[in-house]
TORMAR-26691 format. One line per field, with one value per residue (C-alpha): chain; y, x, z; residue number from 1. Coordinates in pm, whole numbers, plus 32768, in hexadecimal, padded with zeros to 4 digits. Example, Ala and Ser with C-alpha at 12.3 -4.5 7.8 and 13.67 -1.06 7.14 Angstrom:
BEGIN
kolba <- [A;A]
north <- [7E3E;7F96]
east <- [84CE;8557]
up <- [830C;82CA]
minu <- [1;2]
//
This chain:
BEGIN
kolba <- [A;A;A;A;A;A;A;A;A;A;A;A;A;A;A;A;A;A;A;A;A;A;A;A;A;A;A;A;A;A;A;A;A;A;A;A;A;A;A;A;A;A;A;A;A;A;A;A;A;A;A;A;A;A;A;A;A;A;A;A;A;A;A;A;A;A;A;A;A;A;A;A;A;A;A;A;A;A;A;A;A;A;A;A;A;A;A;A;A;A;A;A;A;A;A;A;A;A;A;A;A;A;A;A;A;A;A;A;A;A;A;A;A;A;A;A;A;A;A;A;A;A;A;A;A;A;A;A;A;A;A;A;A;A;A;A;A;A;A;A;A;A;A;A;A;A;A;A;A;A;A;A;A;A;A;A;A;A;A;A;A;A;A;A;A;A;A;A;A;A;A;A;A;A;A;A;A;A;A;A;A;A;A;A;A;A;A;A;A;A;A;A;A;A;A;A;A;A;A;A;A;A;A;A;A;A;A;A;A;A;A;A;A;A;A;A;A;A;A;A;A;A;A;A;A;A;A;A;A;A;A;A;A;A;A;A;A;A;A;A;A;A;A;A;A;A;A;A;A;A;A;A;A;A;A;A;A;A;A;A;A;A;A;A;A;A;A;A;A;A;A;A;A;A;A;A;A;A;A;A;A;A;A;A;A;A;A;A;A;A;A;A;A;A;A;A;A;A;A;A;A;A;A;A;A;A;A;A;A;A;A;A;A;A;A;A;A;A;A;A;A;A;A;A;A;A;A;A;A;A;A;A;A;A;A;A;A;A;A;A;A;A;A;A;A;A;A;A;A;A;A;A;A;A;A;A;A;A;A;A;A;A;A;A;A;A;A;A;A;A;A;A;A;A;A;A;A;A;A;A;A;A;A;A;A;A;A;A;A;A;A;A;A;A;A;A;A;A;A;A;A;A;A;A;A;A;A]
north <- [78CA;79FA;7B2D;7C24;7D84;7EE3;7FEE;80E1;809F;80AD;804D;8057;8080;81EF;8186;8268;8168;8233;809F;806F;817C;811B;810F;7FAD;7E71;7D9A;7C36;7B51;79EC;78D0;78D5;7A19;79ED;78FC;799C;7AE6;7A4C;799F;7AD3;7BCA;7CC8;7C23;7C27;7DA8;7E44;7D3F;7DF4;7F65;7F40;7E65;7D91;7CB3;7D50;7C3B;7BC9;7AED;7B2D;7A63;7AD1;798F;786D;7794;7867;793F;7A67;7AE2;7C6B;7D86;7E81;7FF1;80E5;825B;8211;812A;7FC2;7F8A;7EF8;8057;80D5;8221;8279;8212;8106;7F6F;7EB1;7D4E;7DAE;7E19;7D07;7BF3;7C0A;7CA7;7B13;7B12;7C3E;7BD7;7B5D;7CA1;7D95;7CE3;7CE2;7E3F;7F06;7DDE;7D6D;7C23;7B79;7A42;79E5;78F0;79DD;79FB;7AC9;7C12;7CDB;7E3B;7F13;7FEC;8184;817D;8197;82C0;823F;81A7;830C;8386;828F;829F;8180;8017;7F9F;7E90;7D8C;7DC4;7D49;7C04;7B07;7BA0;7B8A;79FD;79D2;7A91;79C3;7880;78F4;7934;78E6;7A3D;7A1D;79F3;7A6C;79A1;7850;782E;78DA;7A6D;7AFD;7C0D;7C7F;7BB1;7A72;7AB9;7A12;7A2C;79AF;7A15;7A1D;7AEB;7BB9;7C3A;7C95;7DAC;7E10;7E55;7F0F;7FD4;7FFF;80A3;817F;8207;824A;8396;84DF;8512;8424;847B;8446;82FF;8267;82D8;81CD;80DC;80DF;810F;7FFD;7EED;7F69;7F56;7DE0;7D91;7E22;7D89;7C35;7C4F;7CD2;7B85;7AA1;7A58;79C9;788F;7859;784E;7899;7747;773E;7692;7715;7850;78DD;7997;78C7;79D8;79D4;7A20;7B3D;7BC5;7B9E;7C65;7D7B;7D92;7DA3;7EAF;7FB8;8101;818C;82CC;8321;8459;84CE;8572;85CE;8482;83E8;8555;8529;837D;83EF;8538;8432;8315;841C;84B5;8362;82AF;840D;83DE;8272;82C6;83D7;8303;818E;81FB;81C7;82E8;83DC;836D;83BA;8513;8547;84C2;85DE;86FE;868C;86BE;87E5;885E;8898;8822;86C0;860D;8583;841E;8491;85CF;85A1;86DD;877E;880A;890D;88EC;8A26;8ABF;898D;899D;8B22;8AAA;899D;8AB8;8B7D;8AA6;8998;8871;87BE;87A4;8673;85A6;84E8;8482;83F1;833C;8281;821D;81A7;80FF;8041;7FC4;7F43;7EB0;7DDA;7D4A;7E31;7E16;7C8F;7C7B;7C19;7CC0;7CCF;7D5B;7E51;7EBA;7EEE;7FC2;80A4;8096;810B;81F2;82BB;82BC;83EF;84D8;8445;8487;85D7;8629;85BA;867C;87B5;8774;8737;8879;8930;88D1;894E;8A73;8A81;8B58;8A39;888E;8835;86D7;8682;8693;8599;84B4;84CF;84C9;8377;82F6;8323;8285;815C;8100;814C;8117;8020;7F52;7F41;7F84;7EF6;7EFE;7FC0;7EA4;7F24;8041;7F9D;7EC5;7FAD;80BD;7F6F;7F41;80C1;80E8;7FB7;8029;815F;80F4;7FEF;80F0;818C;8055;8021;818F;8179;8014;80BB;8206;810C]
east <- [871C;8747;86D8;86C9;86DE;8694;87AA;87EE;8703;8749;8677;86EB;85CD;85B2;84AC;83D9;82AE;81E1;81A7;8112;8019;7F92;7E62;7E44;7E01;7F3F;7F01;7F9A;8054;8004;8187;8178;7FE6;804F;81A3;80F6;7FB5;8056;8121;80F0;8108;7FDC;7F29;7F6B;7EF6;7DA2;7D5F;7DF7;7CDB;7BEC;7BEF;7CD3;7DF9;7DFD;7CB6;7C18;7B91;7AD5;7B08;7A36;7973;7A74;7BA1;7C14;7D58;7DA7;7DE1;7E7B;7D6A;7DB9;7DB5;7D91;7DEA;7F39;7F8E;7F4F;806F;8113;81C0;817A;82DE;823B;831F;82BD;82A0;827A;83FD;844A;83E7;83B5;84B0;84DD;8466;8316;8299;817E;824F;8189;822E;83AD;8364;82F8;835C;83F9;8313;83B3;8338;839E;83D0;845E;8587;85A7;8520;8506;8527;843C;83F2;82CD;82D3;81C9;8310;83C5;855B;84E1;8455;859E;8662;8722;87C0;889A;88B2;8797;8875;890D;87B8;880C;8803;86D4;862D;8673;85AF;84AA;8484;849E;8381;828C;820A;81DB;8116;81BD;81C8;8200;81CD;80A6;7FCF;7FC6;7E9D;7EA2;7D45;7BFD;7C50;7DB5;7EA4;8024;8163;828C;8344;8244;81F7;834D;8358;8219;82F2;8420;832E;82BE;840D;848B;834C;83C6;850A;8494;84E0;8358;82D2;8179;819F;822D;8127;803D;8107;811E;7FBE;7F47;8068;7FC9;7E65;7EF0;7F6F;7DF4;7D65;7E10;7E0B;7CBF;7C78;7D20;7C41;7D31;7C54;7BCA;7AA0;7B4C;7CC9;7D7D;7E54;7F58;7F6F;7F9F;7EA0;7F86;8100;823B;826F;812D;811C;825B;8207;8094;816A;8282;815C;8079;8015;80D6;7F82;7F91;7ECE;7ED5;7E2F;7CD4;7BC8;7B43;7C57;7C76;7B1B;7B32;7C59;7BD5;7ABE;7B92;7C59;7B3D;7AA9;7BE1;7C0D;7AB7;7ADF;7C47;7B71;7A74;7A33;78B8;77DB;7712;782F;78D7;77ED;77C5;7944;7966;783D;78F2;7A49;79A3;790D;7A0D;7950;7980;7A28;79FC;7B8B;7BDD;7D3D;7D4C;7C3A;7B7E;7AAF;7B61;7AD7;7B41;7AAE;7C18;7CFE;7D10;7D40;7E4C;7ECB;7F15;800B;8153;823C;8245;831B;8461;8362;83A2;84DD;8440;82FD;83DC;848B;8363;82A9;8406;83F8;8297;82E1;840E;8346;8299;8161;80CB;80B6;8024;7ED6;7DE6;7E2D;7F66;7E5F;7DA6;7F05;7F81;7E65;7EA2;800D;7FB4;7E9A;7FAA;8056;7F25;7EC4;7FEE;801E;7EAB;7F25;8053;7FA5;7E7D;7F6E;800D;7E9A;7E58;7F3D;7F3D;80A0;8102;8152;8195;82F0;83A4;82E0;818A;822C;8289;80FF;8089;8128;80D8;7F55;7F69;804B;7F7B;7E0F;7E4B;7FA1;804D;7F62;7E0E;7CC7;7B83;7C36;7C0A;7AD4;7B86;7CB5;7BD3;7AD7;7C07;7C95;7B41;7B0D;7C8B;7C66;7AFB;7B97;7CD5;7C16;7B1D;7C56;7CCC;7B7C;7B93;7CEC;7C91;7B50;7C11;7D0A]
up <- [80D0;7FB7;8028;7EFE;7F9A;7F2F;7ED2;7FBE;80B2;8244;8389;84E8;85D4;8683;87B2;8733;876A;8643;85C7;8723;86EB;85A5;8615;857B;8636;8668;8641;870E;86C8;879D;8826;88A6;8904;8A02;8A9C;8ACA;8B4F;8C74;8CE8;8E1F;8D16;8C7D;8DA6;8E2B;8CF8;8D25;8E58;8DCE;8CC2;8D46;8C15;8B68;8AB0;89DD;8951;8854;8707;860B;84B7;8424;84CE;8574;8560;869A;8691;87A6;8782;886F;88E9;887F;8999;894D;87EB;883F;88C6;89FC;8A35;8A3C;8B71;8C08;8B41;8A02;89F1;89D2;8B34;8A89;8A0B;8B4C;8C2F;8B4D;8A5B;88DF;887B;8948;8880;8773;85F7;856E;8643;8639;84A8;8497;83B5;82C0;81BB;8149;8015;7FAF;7E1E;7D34;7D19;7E8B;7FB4;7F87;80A0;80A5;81BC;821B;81F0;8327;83D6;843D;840F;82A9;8255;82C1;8229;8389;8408;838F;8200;81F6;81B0;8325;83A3;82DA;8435;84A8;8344;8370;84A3;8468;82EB;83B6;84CB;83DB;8275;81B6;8066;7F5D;7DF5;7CA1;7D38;7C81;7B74;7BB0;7B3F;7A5A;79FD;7A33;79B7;7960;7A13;79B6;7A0D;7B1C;79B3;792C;7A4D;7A46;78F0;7943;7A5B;79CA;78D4;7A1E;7AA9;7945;7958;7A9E;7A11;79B8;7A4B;7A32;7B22;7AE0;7979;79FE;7AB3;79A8;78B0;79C5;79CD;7872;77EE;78CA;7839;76FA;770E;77D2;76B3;7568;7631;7655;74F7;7485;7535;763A;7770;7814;78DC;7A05;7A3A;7AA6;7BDD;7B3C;79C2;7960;7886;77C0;7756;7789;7643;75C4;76A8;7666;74D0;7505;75B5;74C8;73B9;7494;73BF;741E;7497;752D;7651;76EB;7835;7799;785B;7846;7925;79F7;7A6A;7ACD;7B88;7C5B;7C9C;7D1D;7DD5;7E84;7EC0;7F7B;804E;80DE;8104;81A7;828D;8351;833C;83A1;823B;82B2;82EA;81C5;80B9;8164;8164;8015;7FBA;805C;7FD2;7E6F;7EC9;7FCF;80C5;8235;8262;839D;83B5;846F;842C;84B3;8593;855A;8477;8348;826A;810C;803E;8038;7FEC;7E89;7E8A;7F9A;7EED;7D92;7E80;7E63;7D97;7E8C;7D52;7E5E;7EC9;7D55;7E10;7F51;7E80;7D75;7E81;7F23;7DC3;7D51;7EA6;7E8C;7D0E;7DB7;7EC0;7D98;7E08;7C8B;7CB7;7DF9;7EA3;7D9D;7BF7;7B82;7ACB;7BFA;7CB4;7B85;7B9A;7D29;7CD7;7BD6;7CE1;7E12;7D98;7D7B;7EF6;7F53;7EAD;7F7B;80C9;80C9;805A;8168;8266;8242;820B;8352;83D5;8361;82C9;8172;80DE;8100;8188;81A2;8336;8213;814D;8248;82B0;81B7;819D;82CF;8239;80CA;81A6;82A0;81F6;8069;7FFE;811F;8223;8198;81DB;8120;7FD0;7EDC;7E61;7DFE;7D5A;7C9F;7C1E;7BAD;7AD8;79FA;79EC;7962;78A2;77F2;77B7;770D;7632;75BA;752B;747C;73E7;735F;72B5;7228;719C;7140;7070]
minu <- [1;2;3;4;5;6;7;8;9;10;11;12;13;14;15;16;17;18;19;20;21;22;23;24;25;26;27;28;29;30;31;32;33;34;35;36;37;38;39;40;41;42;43;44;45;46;47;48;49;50;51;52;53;54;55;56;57;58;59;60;61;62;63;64;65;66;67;68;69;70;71;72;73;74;75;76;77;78;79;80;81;82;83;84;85;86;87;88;89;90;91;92;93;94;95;96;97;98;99;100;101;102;103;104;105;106;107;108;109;110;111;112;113;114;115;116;117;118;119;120;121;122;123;124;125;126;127;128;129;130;131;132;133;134;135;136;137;138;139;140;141;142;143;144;145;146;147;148;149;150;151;152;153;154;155;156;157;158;159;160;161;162;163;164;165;166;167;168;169;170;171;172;173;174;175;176;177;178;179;180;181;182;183;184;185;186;187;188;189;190;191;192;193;194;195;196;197;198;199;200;201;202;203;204;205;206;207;208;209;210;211;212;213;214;215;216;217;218;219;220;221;222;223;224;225;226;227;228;229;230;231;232;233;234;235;236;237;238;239;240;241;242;243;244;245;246;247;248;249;250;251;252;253;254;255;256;257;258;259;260;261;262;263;264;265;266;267;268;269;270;271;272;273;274;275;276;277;278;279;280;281;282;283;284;285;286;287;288;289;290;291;292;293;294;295;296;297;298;299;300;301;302;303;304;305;306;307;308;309;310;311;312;313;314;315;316;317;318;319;320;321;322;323;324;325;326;327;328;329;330;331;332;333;334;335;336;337;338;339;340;341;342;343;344;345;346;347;348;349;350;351;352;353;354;355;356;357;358;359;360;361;362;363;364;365;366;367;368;369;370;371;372;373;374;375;376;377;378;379;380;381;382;383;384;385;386;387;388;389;390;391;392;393;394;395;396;397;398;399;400;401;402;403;404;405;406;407]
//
């Protein structure tokens, strides 16, 4: 099996059992389901909690998980040492596939697996621990226990009814990975974003679309997609107040989503984030009072944080994050707003707590937050990826249709 491995990044696990604390719900493989199950330790934390540590979920009619229940915002599985007792009486192998995968993201192409990781963790934040490629034996079980989905195996969709090619797929992303090149990274993901606009737009200006996208054909051939971007008008596109004000909106929109799953309390958050007023916080579970954070936010030159976010944005191009689950449009726009979330977080973070300025412990939570609630882990944000795409898309082909008129 190829595995196809990032530069320069390193994982050994710290026990810091931060991944354990997620405060996600940890689903559980039949395997482990039924070695855990029929164990003592099973049975003492039954009676501990007076409830089933394991218990059954039904995500649609006829299909049962079984999930770990989350006490005081970890696993209960958790030791009074913080540290896992299914490892420690059971055996590294009888832990759920989840948890022995954490924090590798493995995705499997026609080129090969490539082998990701998660910045939820603390030792990938670091970059603390073994070369990847050291973890190469347990990479191979863990590819053989379980199928991860795949990219380029069929059709990828790249806008509506789009659908391209692993060929073509890679030729946007090597037009993404130049883009980030830059020493401006924000200038970067701006071309990132716009360039895959751009090549929605003049494919859809020349009539490029079916009905419905096939699961076996490409809509759009490599080569004519590499000959419409070759031929792309050199439009430029700067940041106006147009695209300013979409992305202040998406911004303020994903923070309240981010701040309370409740609908209720997250249209009032995403009110007093606009209006910076008082934001009731899921993350920092209080109430946080905004009127001084952009006066706060004036005070200092957090640009010593450029590094830490390129490596972060050049791993999730890496683990083919632009070709994955939603359109390679909606993920570029996804991409594109992760820098300005990120850029809030760390300054909020540091707000908080009432320091002069961020330092590098904001960064690393800031991206434990746009991990776990916005790019690896998320739940419920397609809405937002999707309606970002058309708004950047709209935008961008307004502009064509001006310089085609204005020529």
């Amino acid at each position: 099996m190829a595995f196809i491995f990032p530069e320069g990044q390193r994982f050994d696990c710290g026990s810091c059992t931060k991944c354990c604390r997620g405060a996600w719900n940890i689903h559980v493989d039949p395997a482990s389901y039924e070695q855990v199950h029929g164990s003592g330790l099973y049975q003492k934390l039954e009676k501990a909690y007076g409830q089933p540590p394991m218990y059954m979920d039904e995500p649609e009619p006829g299909q049962k998980t079984a999930l770990t229940l989350m006490h005081e915002g970890g696993c209960v599985f958790l030791d009074k040492d913080r540290l896992c007792s299914i490892h420690k009486f059971l055996g590294a192998k009888a832990k759920p596939l989840g948890c022995r995968q954490f924090p590798f993201v493995l995705r499997p192409t026609p080129d090969g697996t490539v082998v990701g990781v998660s910045f939820f963790c603390s030792a990938v934040q670091h970059n603390s621990g073994r070369p990847l490629p050291e973890h190469v034996e347990e990479l191979e079980g863990l590819a053989k226990e379980y199928r991860h989905a795949g990219v380029g195996f069929r059709p990828i969709s790249l806008y509506g009814d789009l659908t391209i090619s692993w060929q073509s797929y890679k030729i946007l992303e090597d037009m993404a990975t130049s883009c980030l090149s830059i020493d401006d990274l924000r200038l970067g993901l701006w071309r990132v974003m716009v360039g895959t606009a751009l090549s929605v737009g003049c494919l859809l200006r020349n009539g490029t679309t079916t009905p419905l996208a096939s699961a076996l054909q490409p809509t759009v051939s490599d080569e004519d997609l590499d000959r419409r971007l070759r031929a792309m008008p050199a439009v430029f596109v700067a940041r106006d107040d147009v695209f300013e004000s979409m992305e202040r909106m998406f911004l303020i929109g994903i923070v309240g989503a981010l701040e309370s799953k409740n609908p209720e309390i997250c249209k009032k958050n995403t009110e007093a984030i606009f209006y910076r007023g008082v934001v009731d916080s899921e993350t920092f579970r209080c109430e946080i009072e905004l009127k001084h954070f952009d006066d706060f936010r004036t005070r200092f030159d957090a640009s010593w944080s450029t590094p830490h976010w390129k490596r972060y944005i050049d791993h999730l191009v890496f683990r083919k994050f632009l070709g994955l689950g939603r359109t390679v449009m909606a993920n570029a726009s996804a991409l594109y707003m992760a820098l300005p979330l990120l850029e809030f977080y760390r300054d909020l973070f540091a707000f908080v707590q009432n320091k002069l300025q961020p330092d590098l412990q904001d960064v690393y939570l800031a991206y434990d937050v746009v991990e776990r609630g916005f790019t690896t882990h998320s739940r419920g944000m397609d809405p937002f990826f999707f309606e970002m795409a058309d708004a950047f898309v709209n935008q961008v082909q307004q502009i064509l249709k001006l310089q085609e008129m204005a020529s």
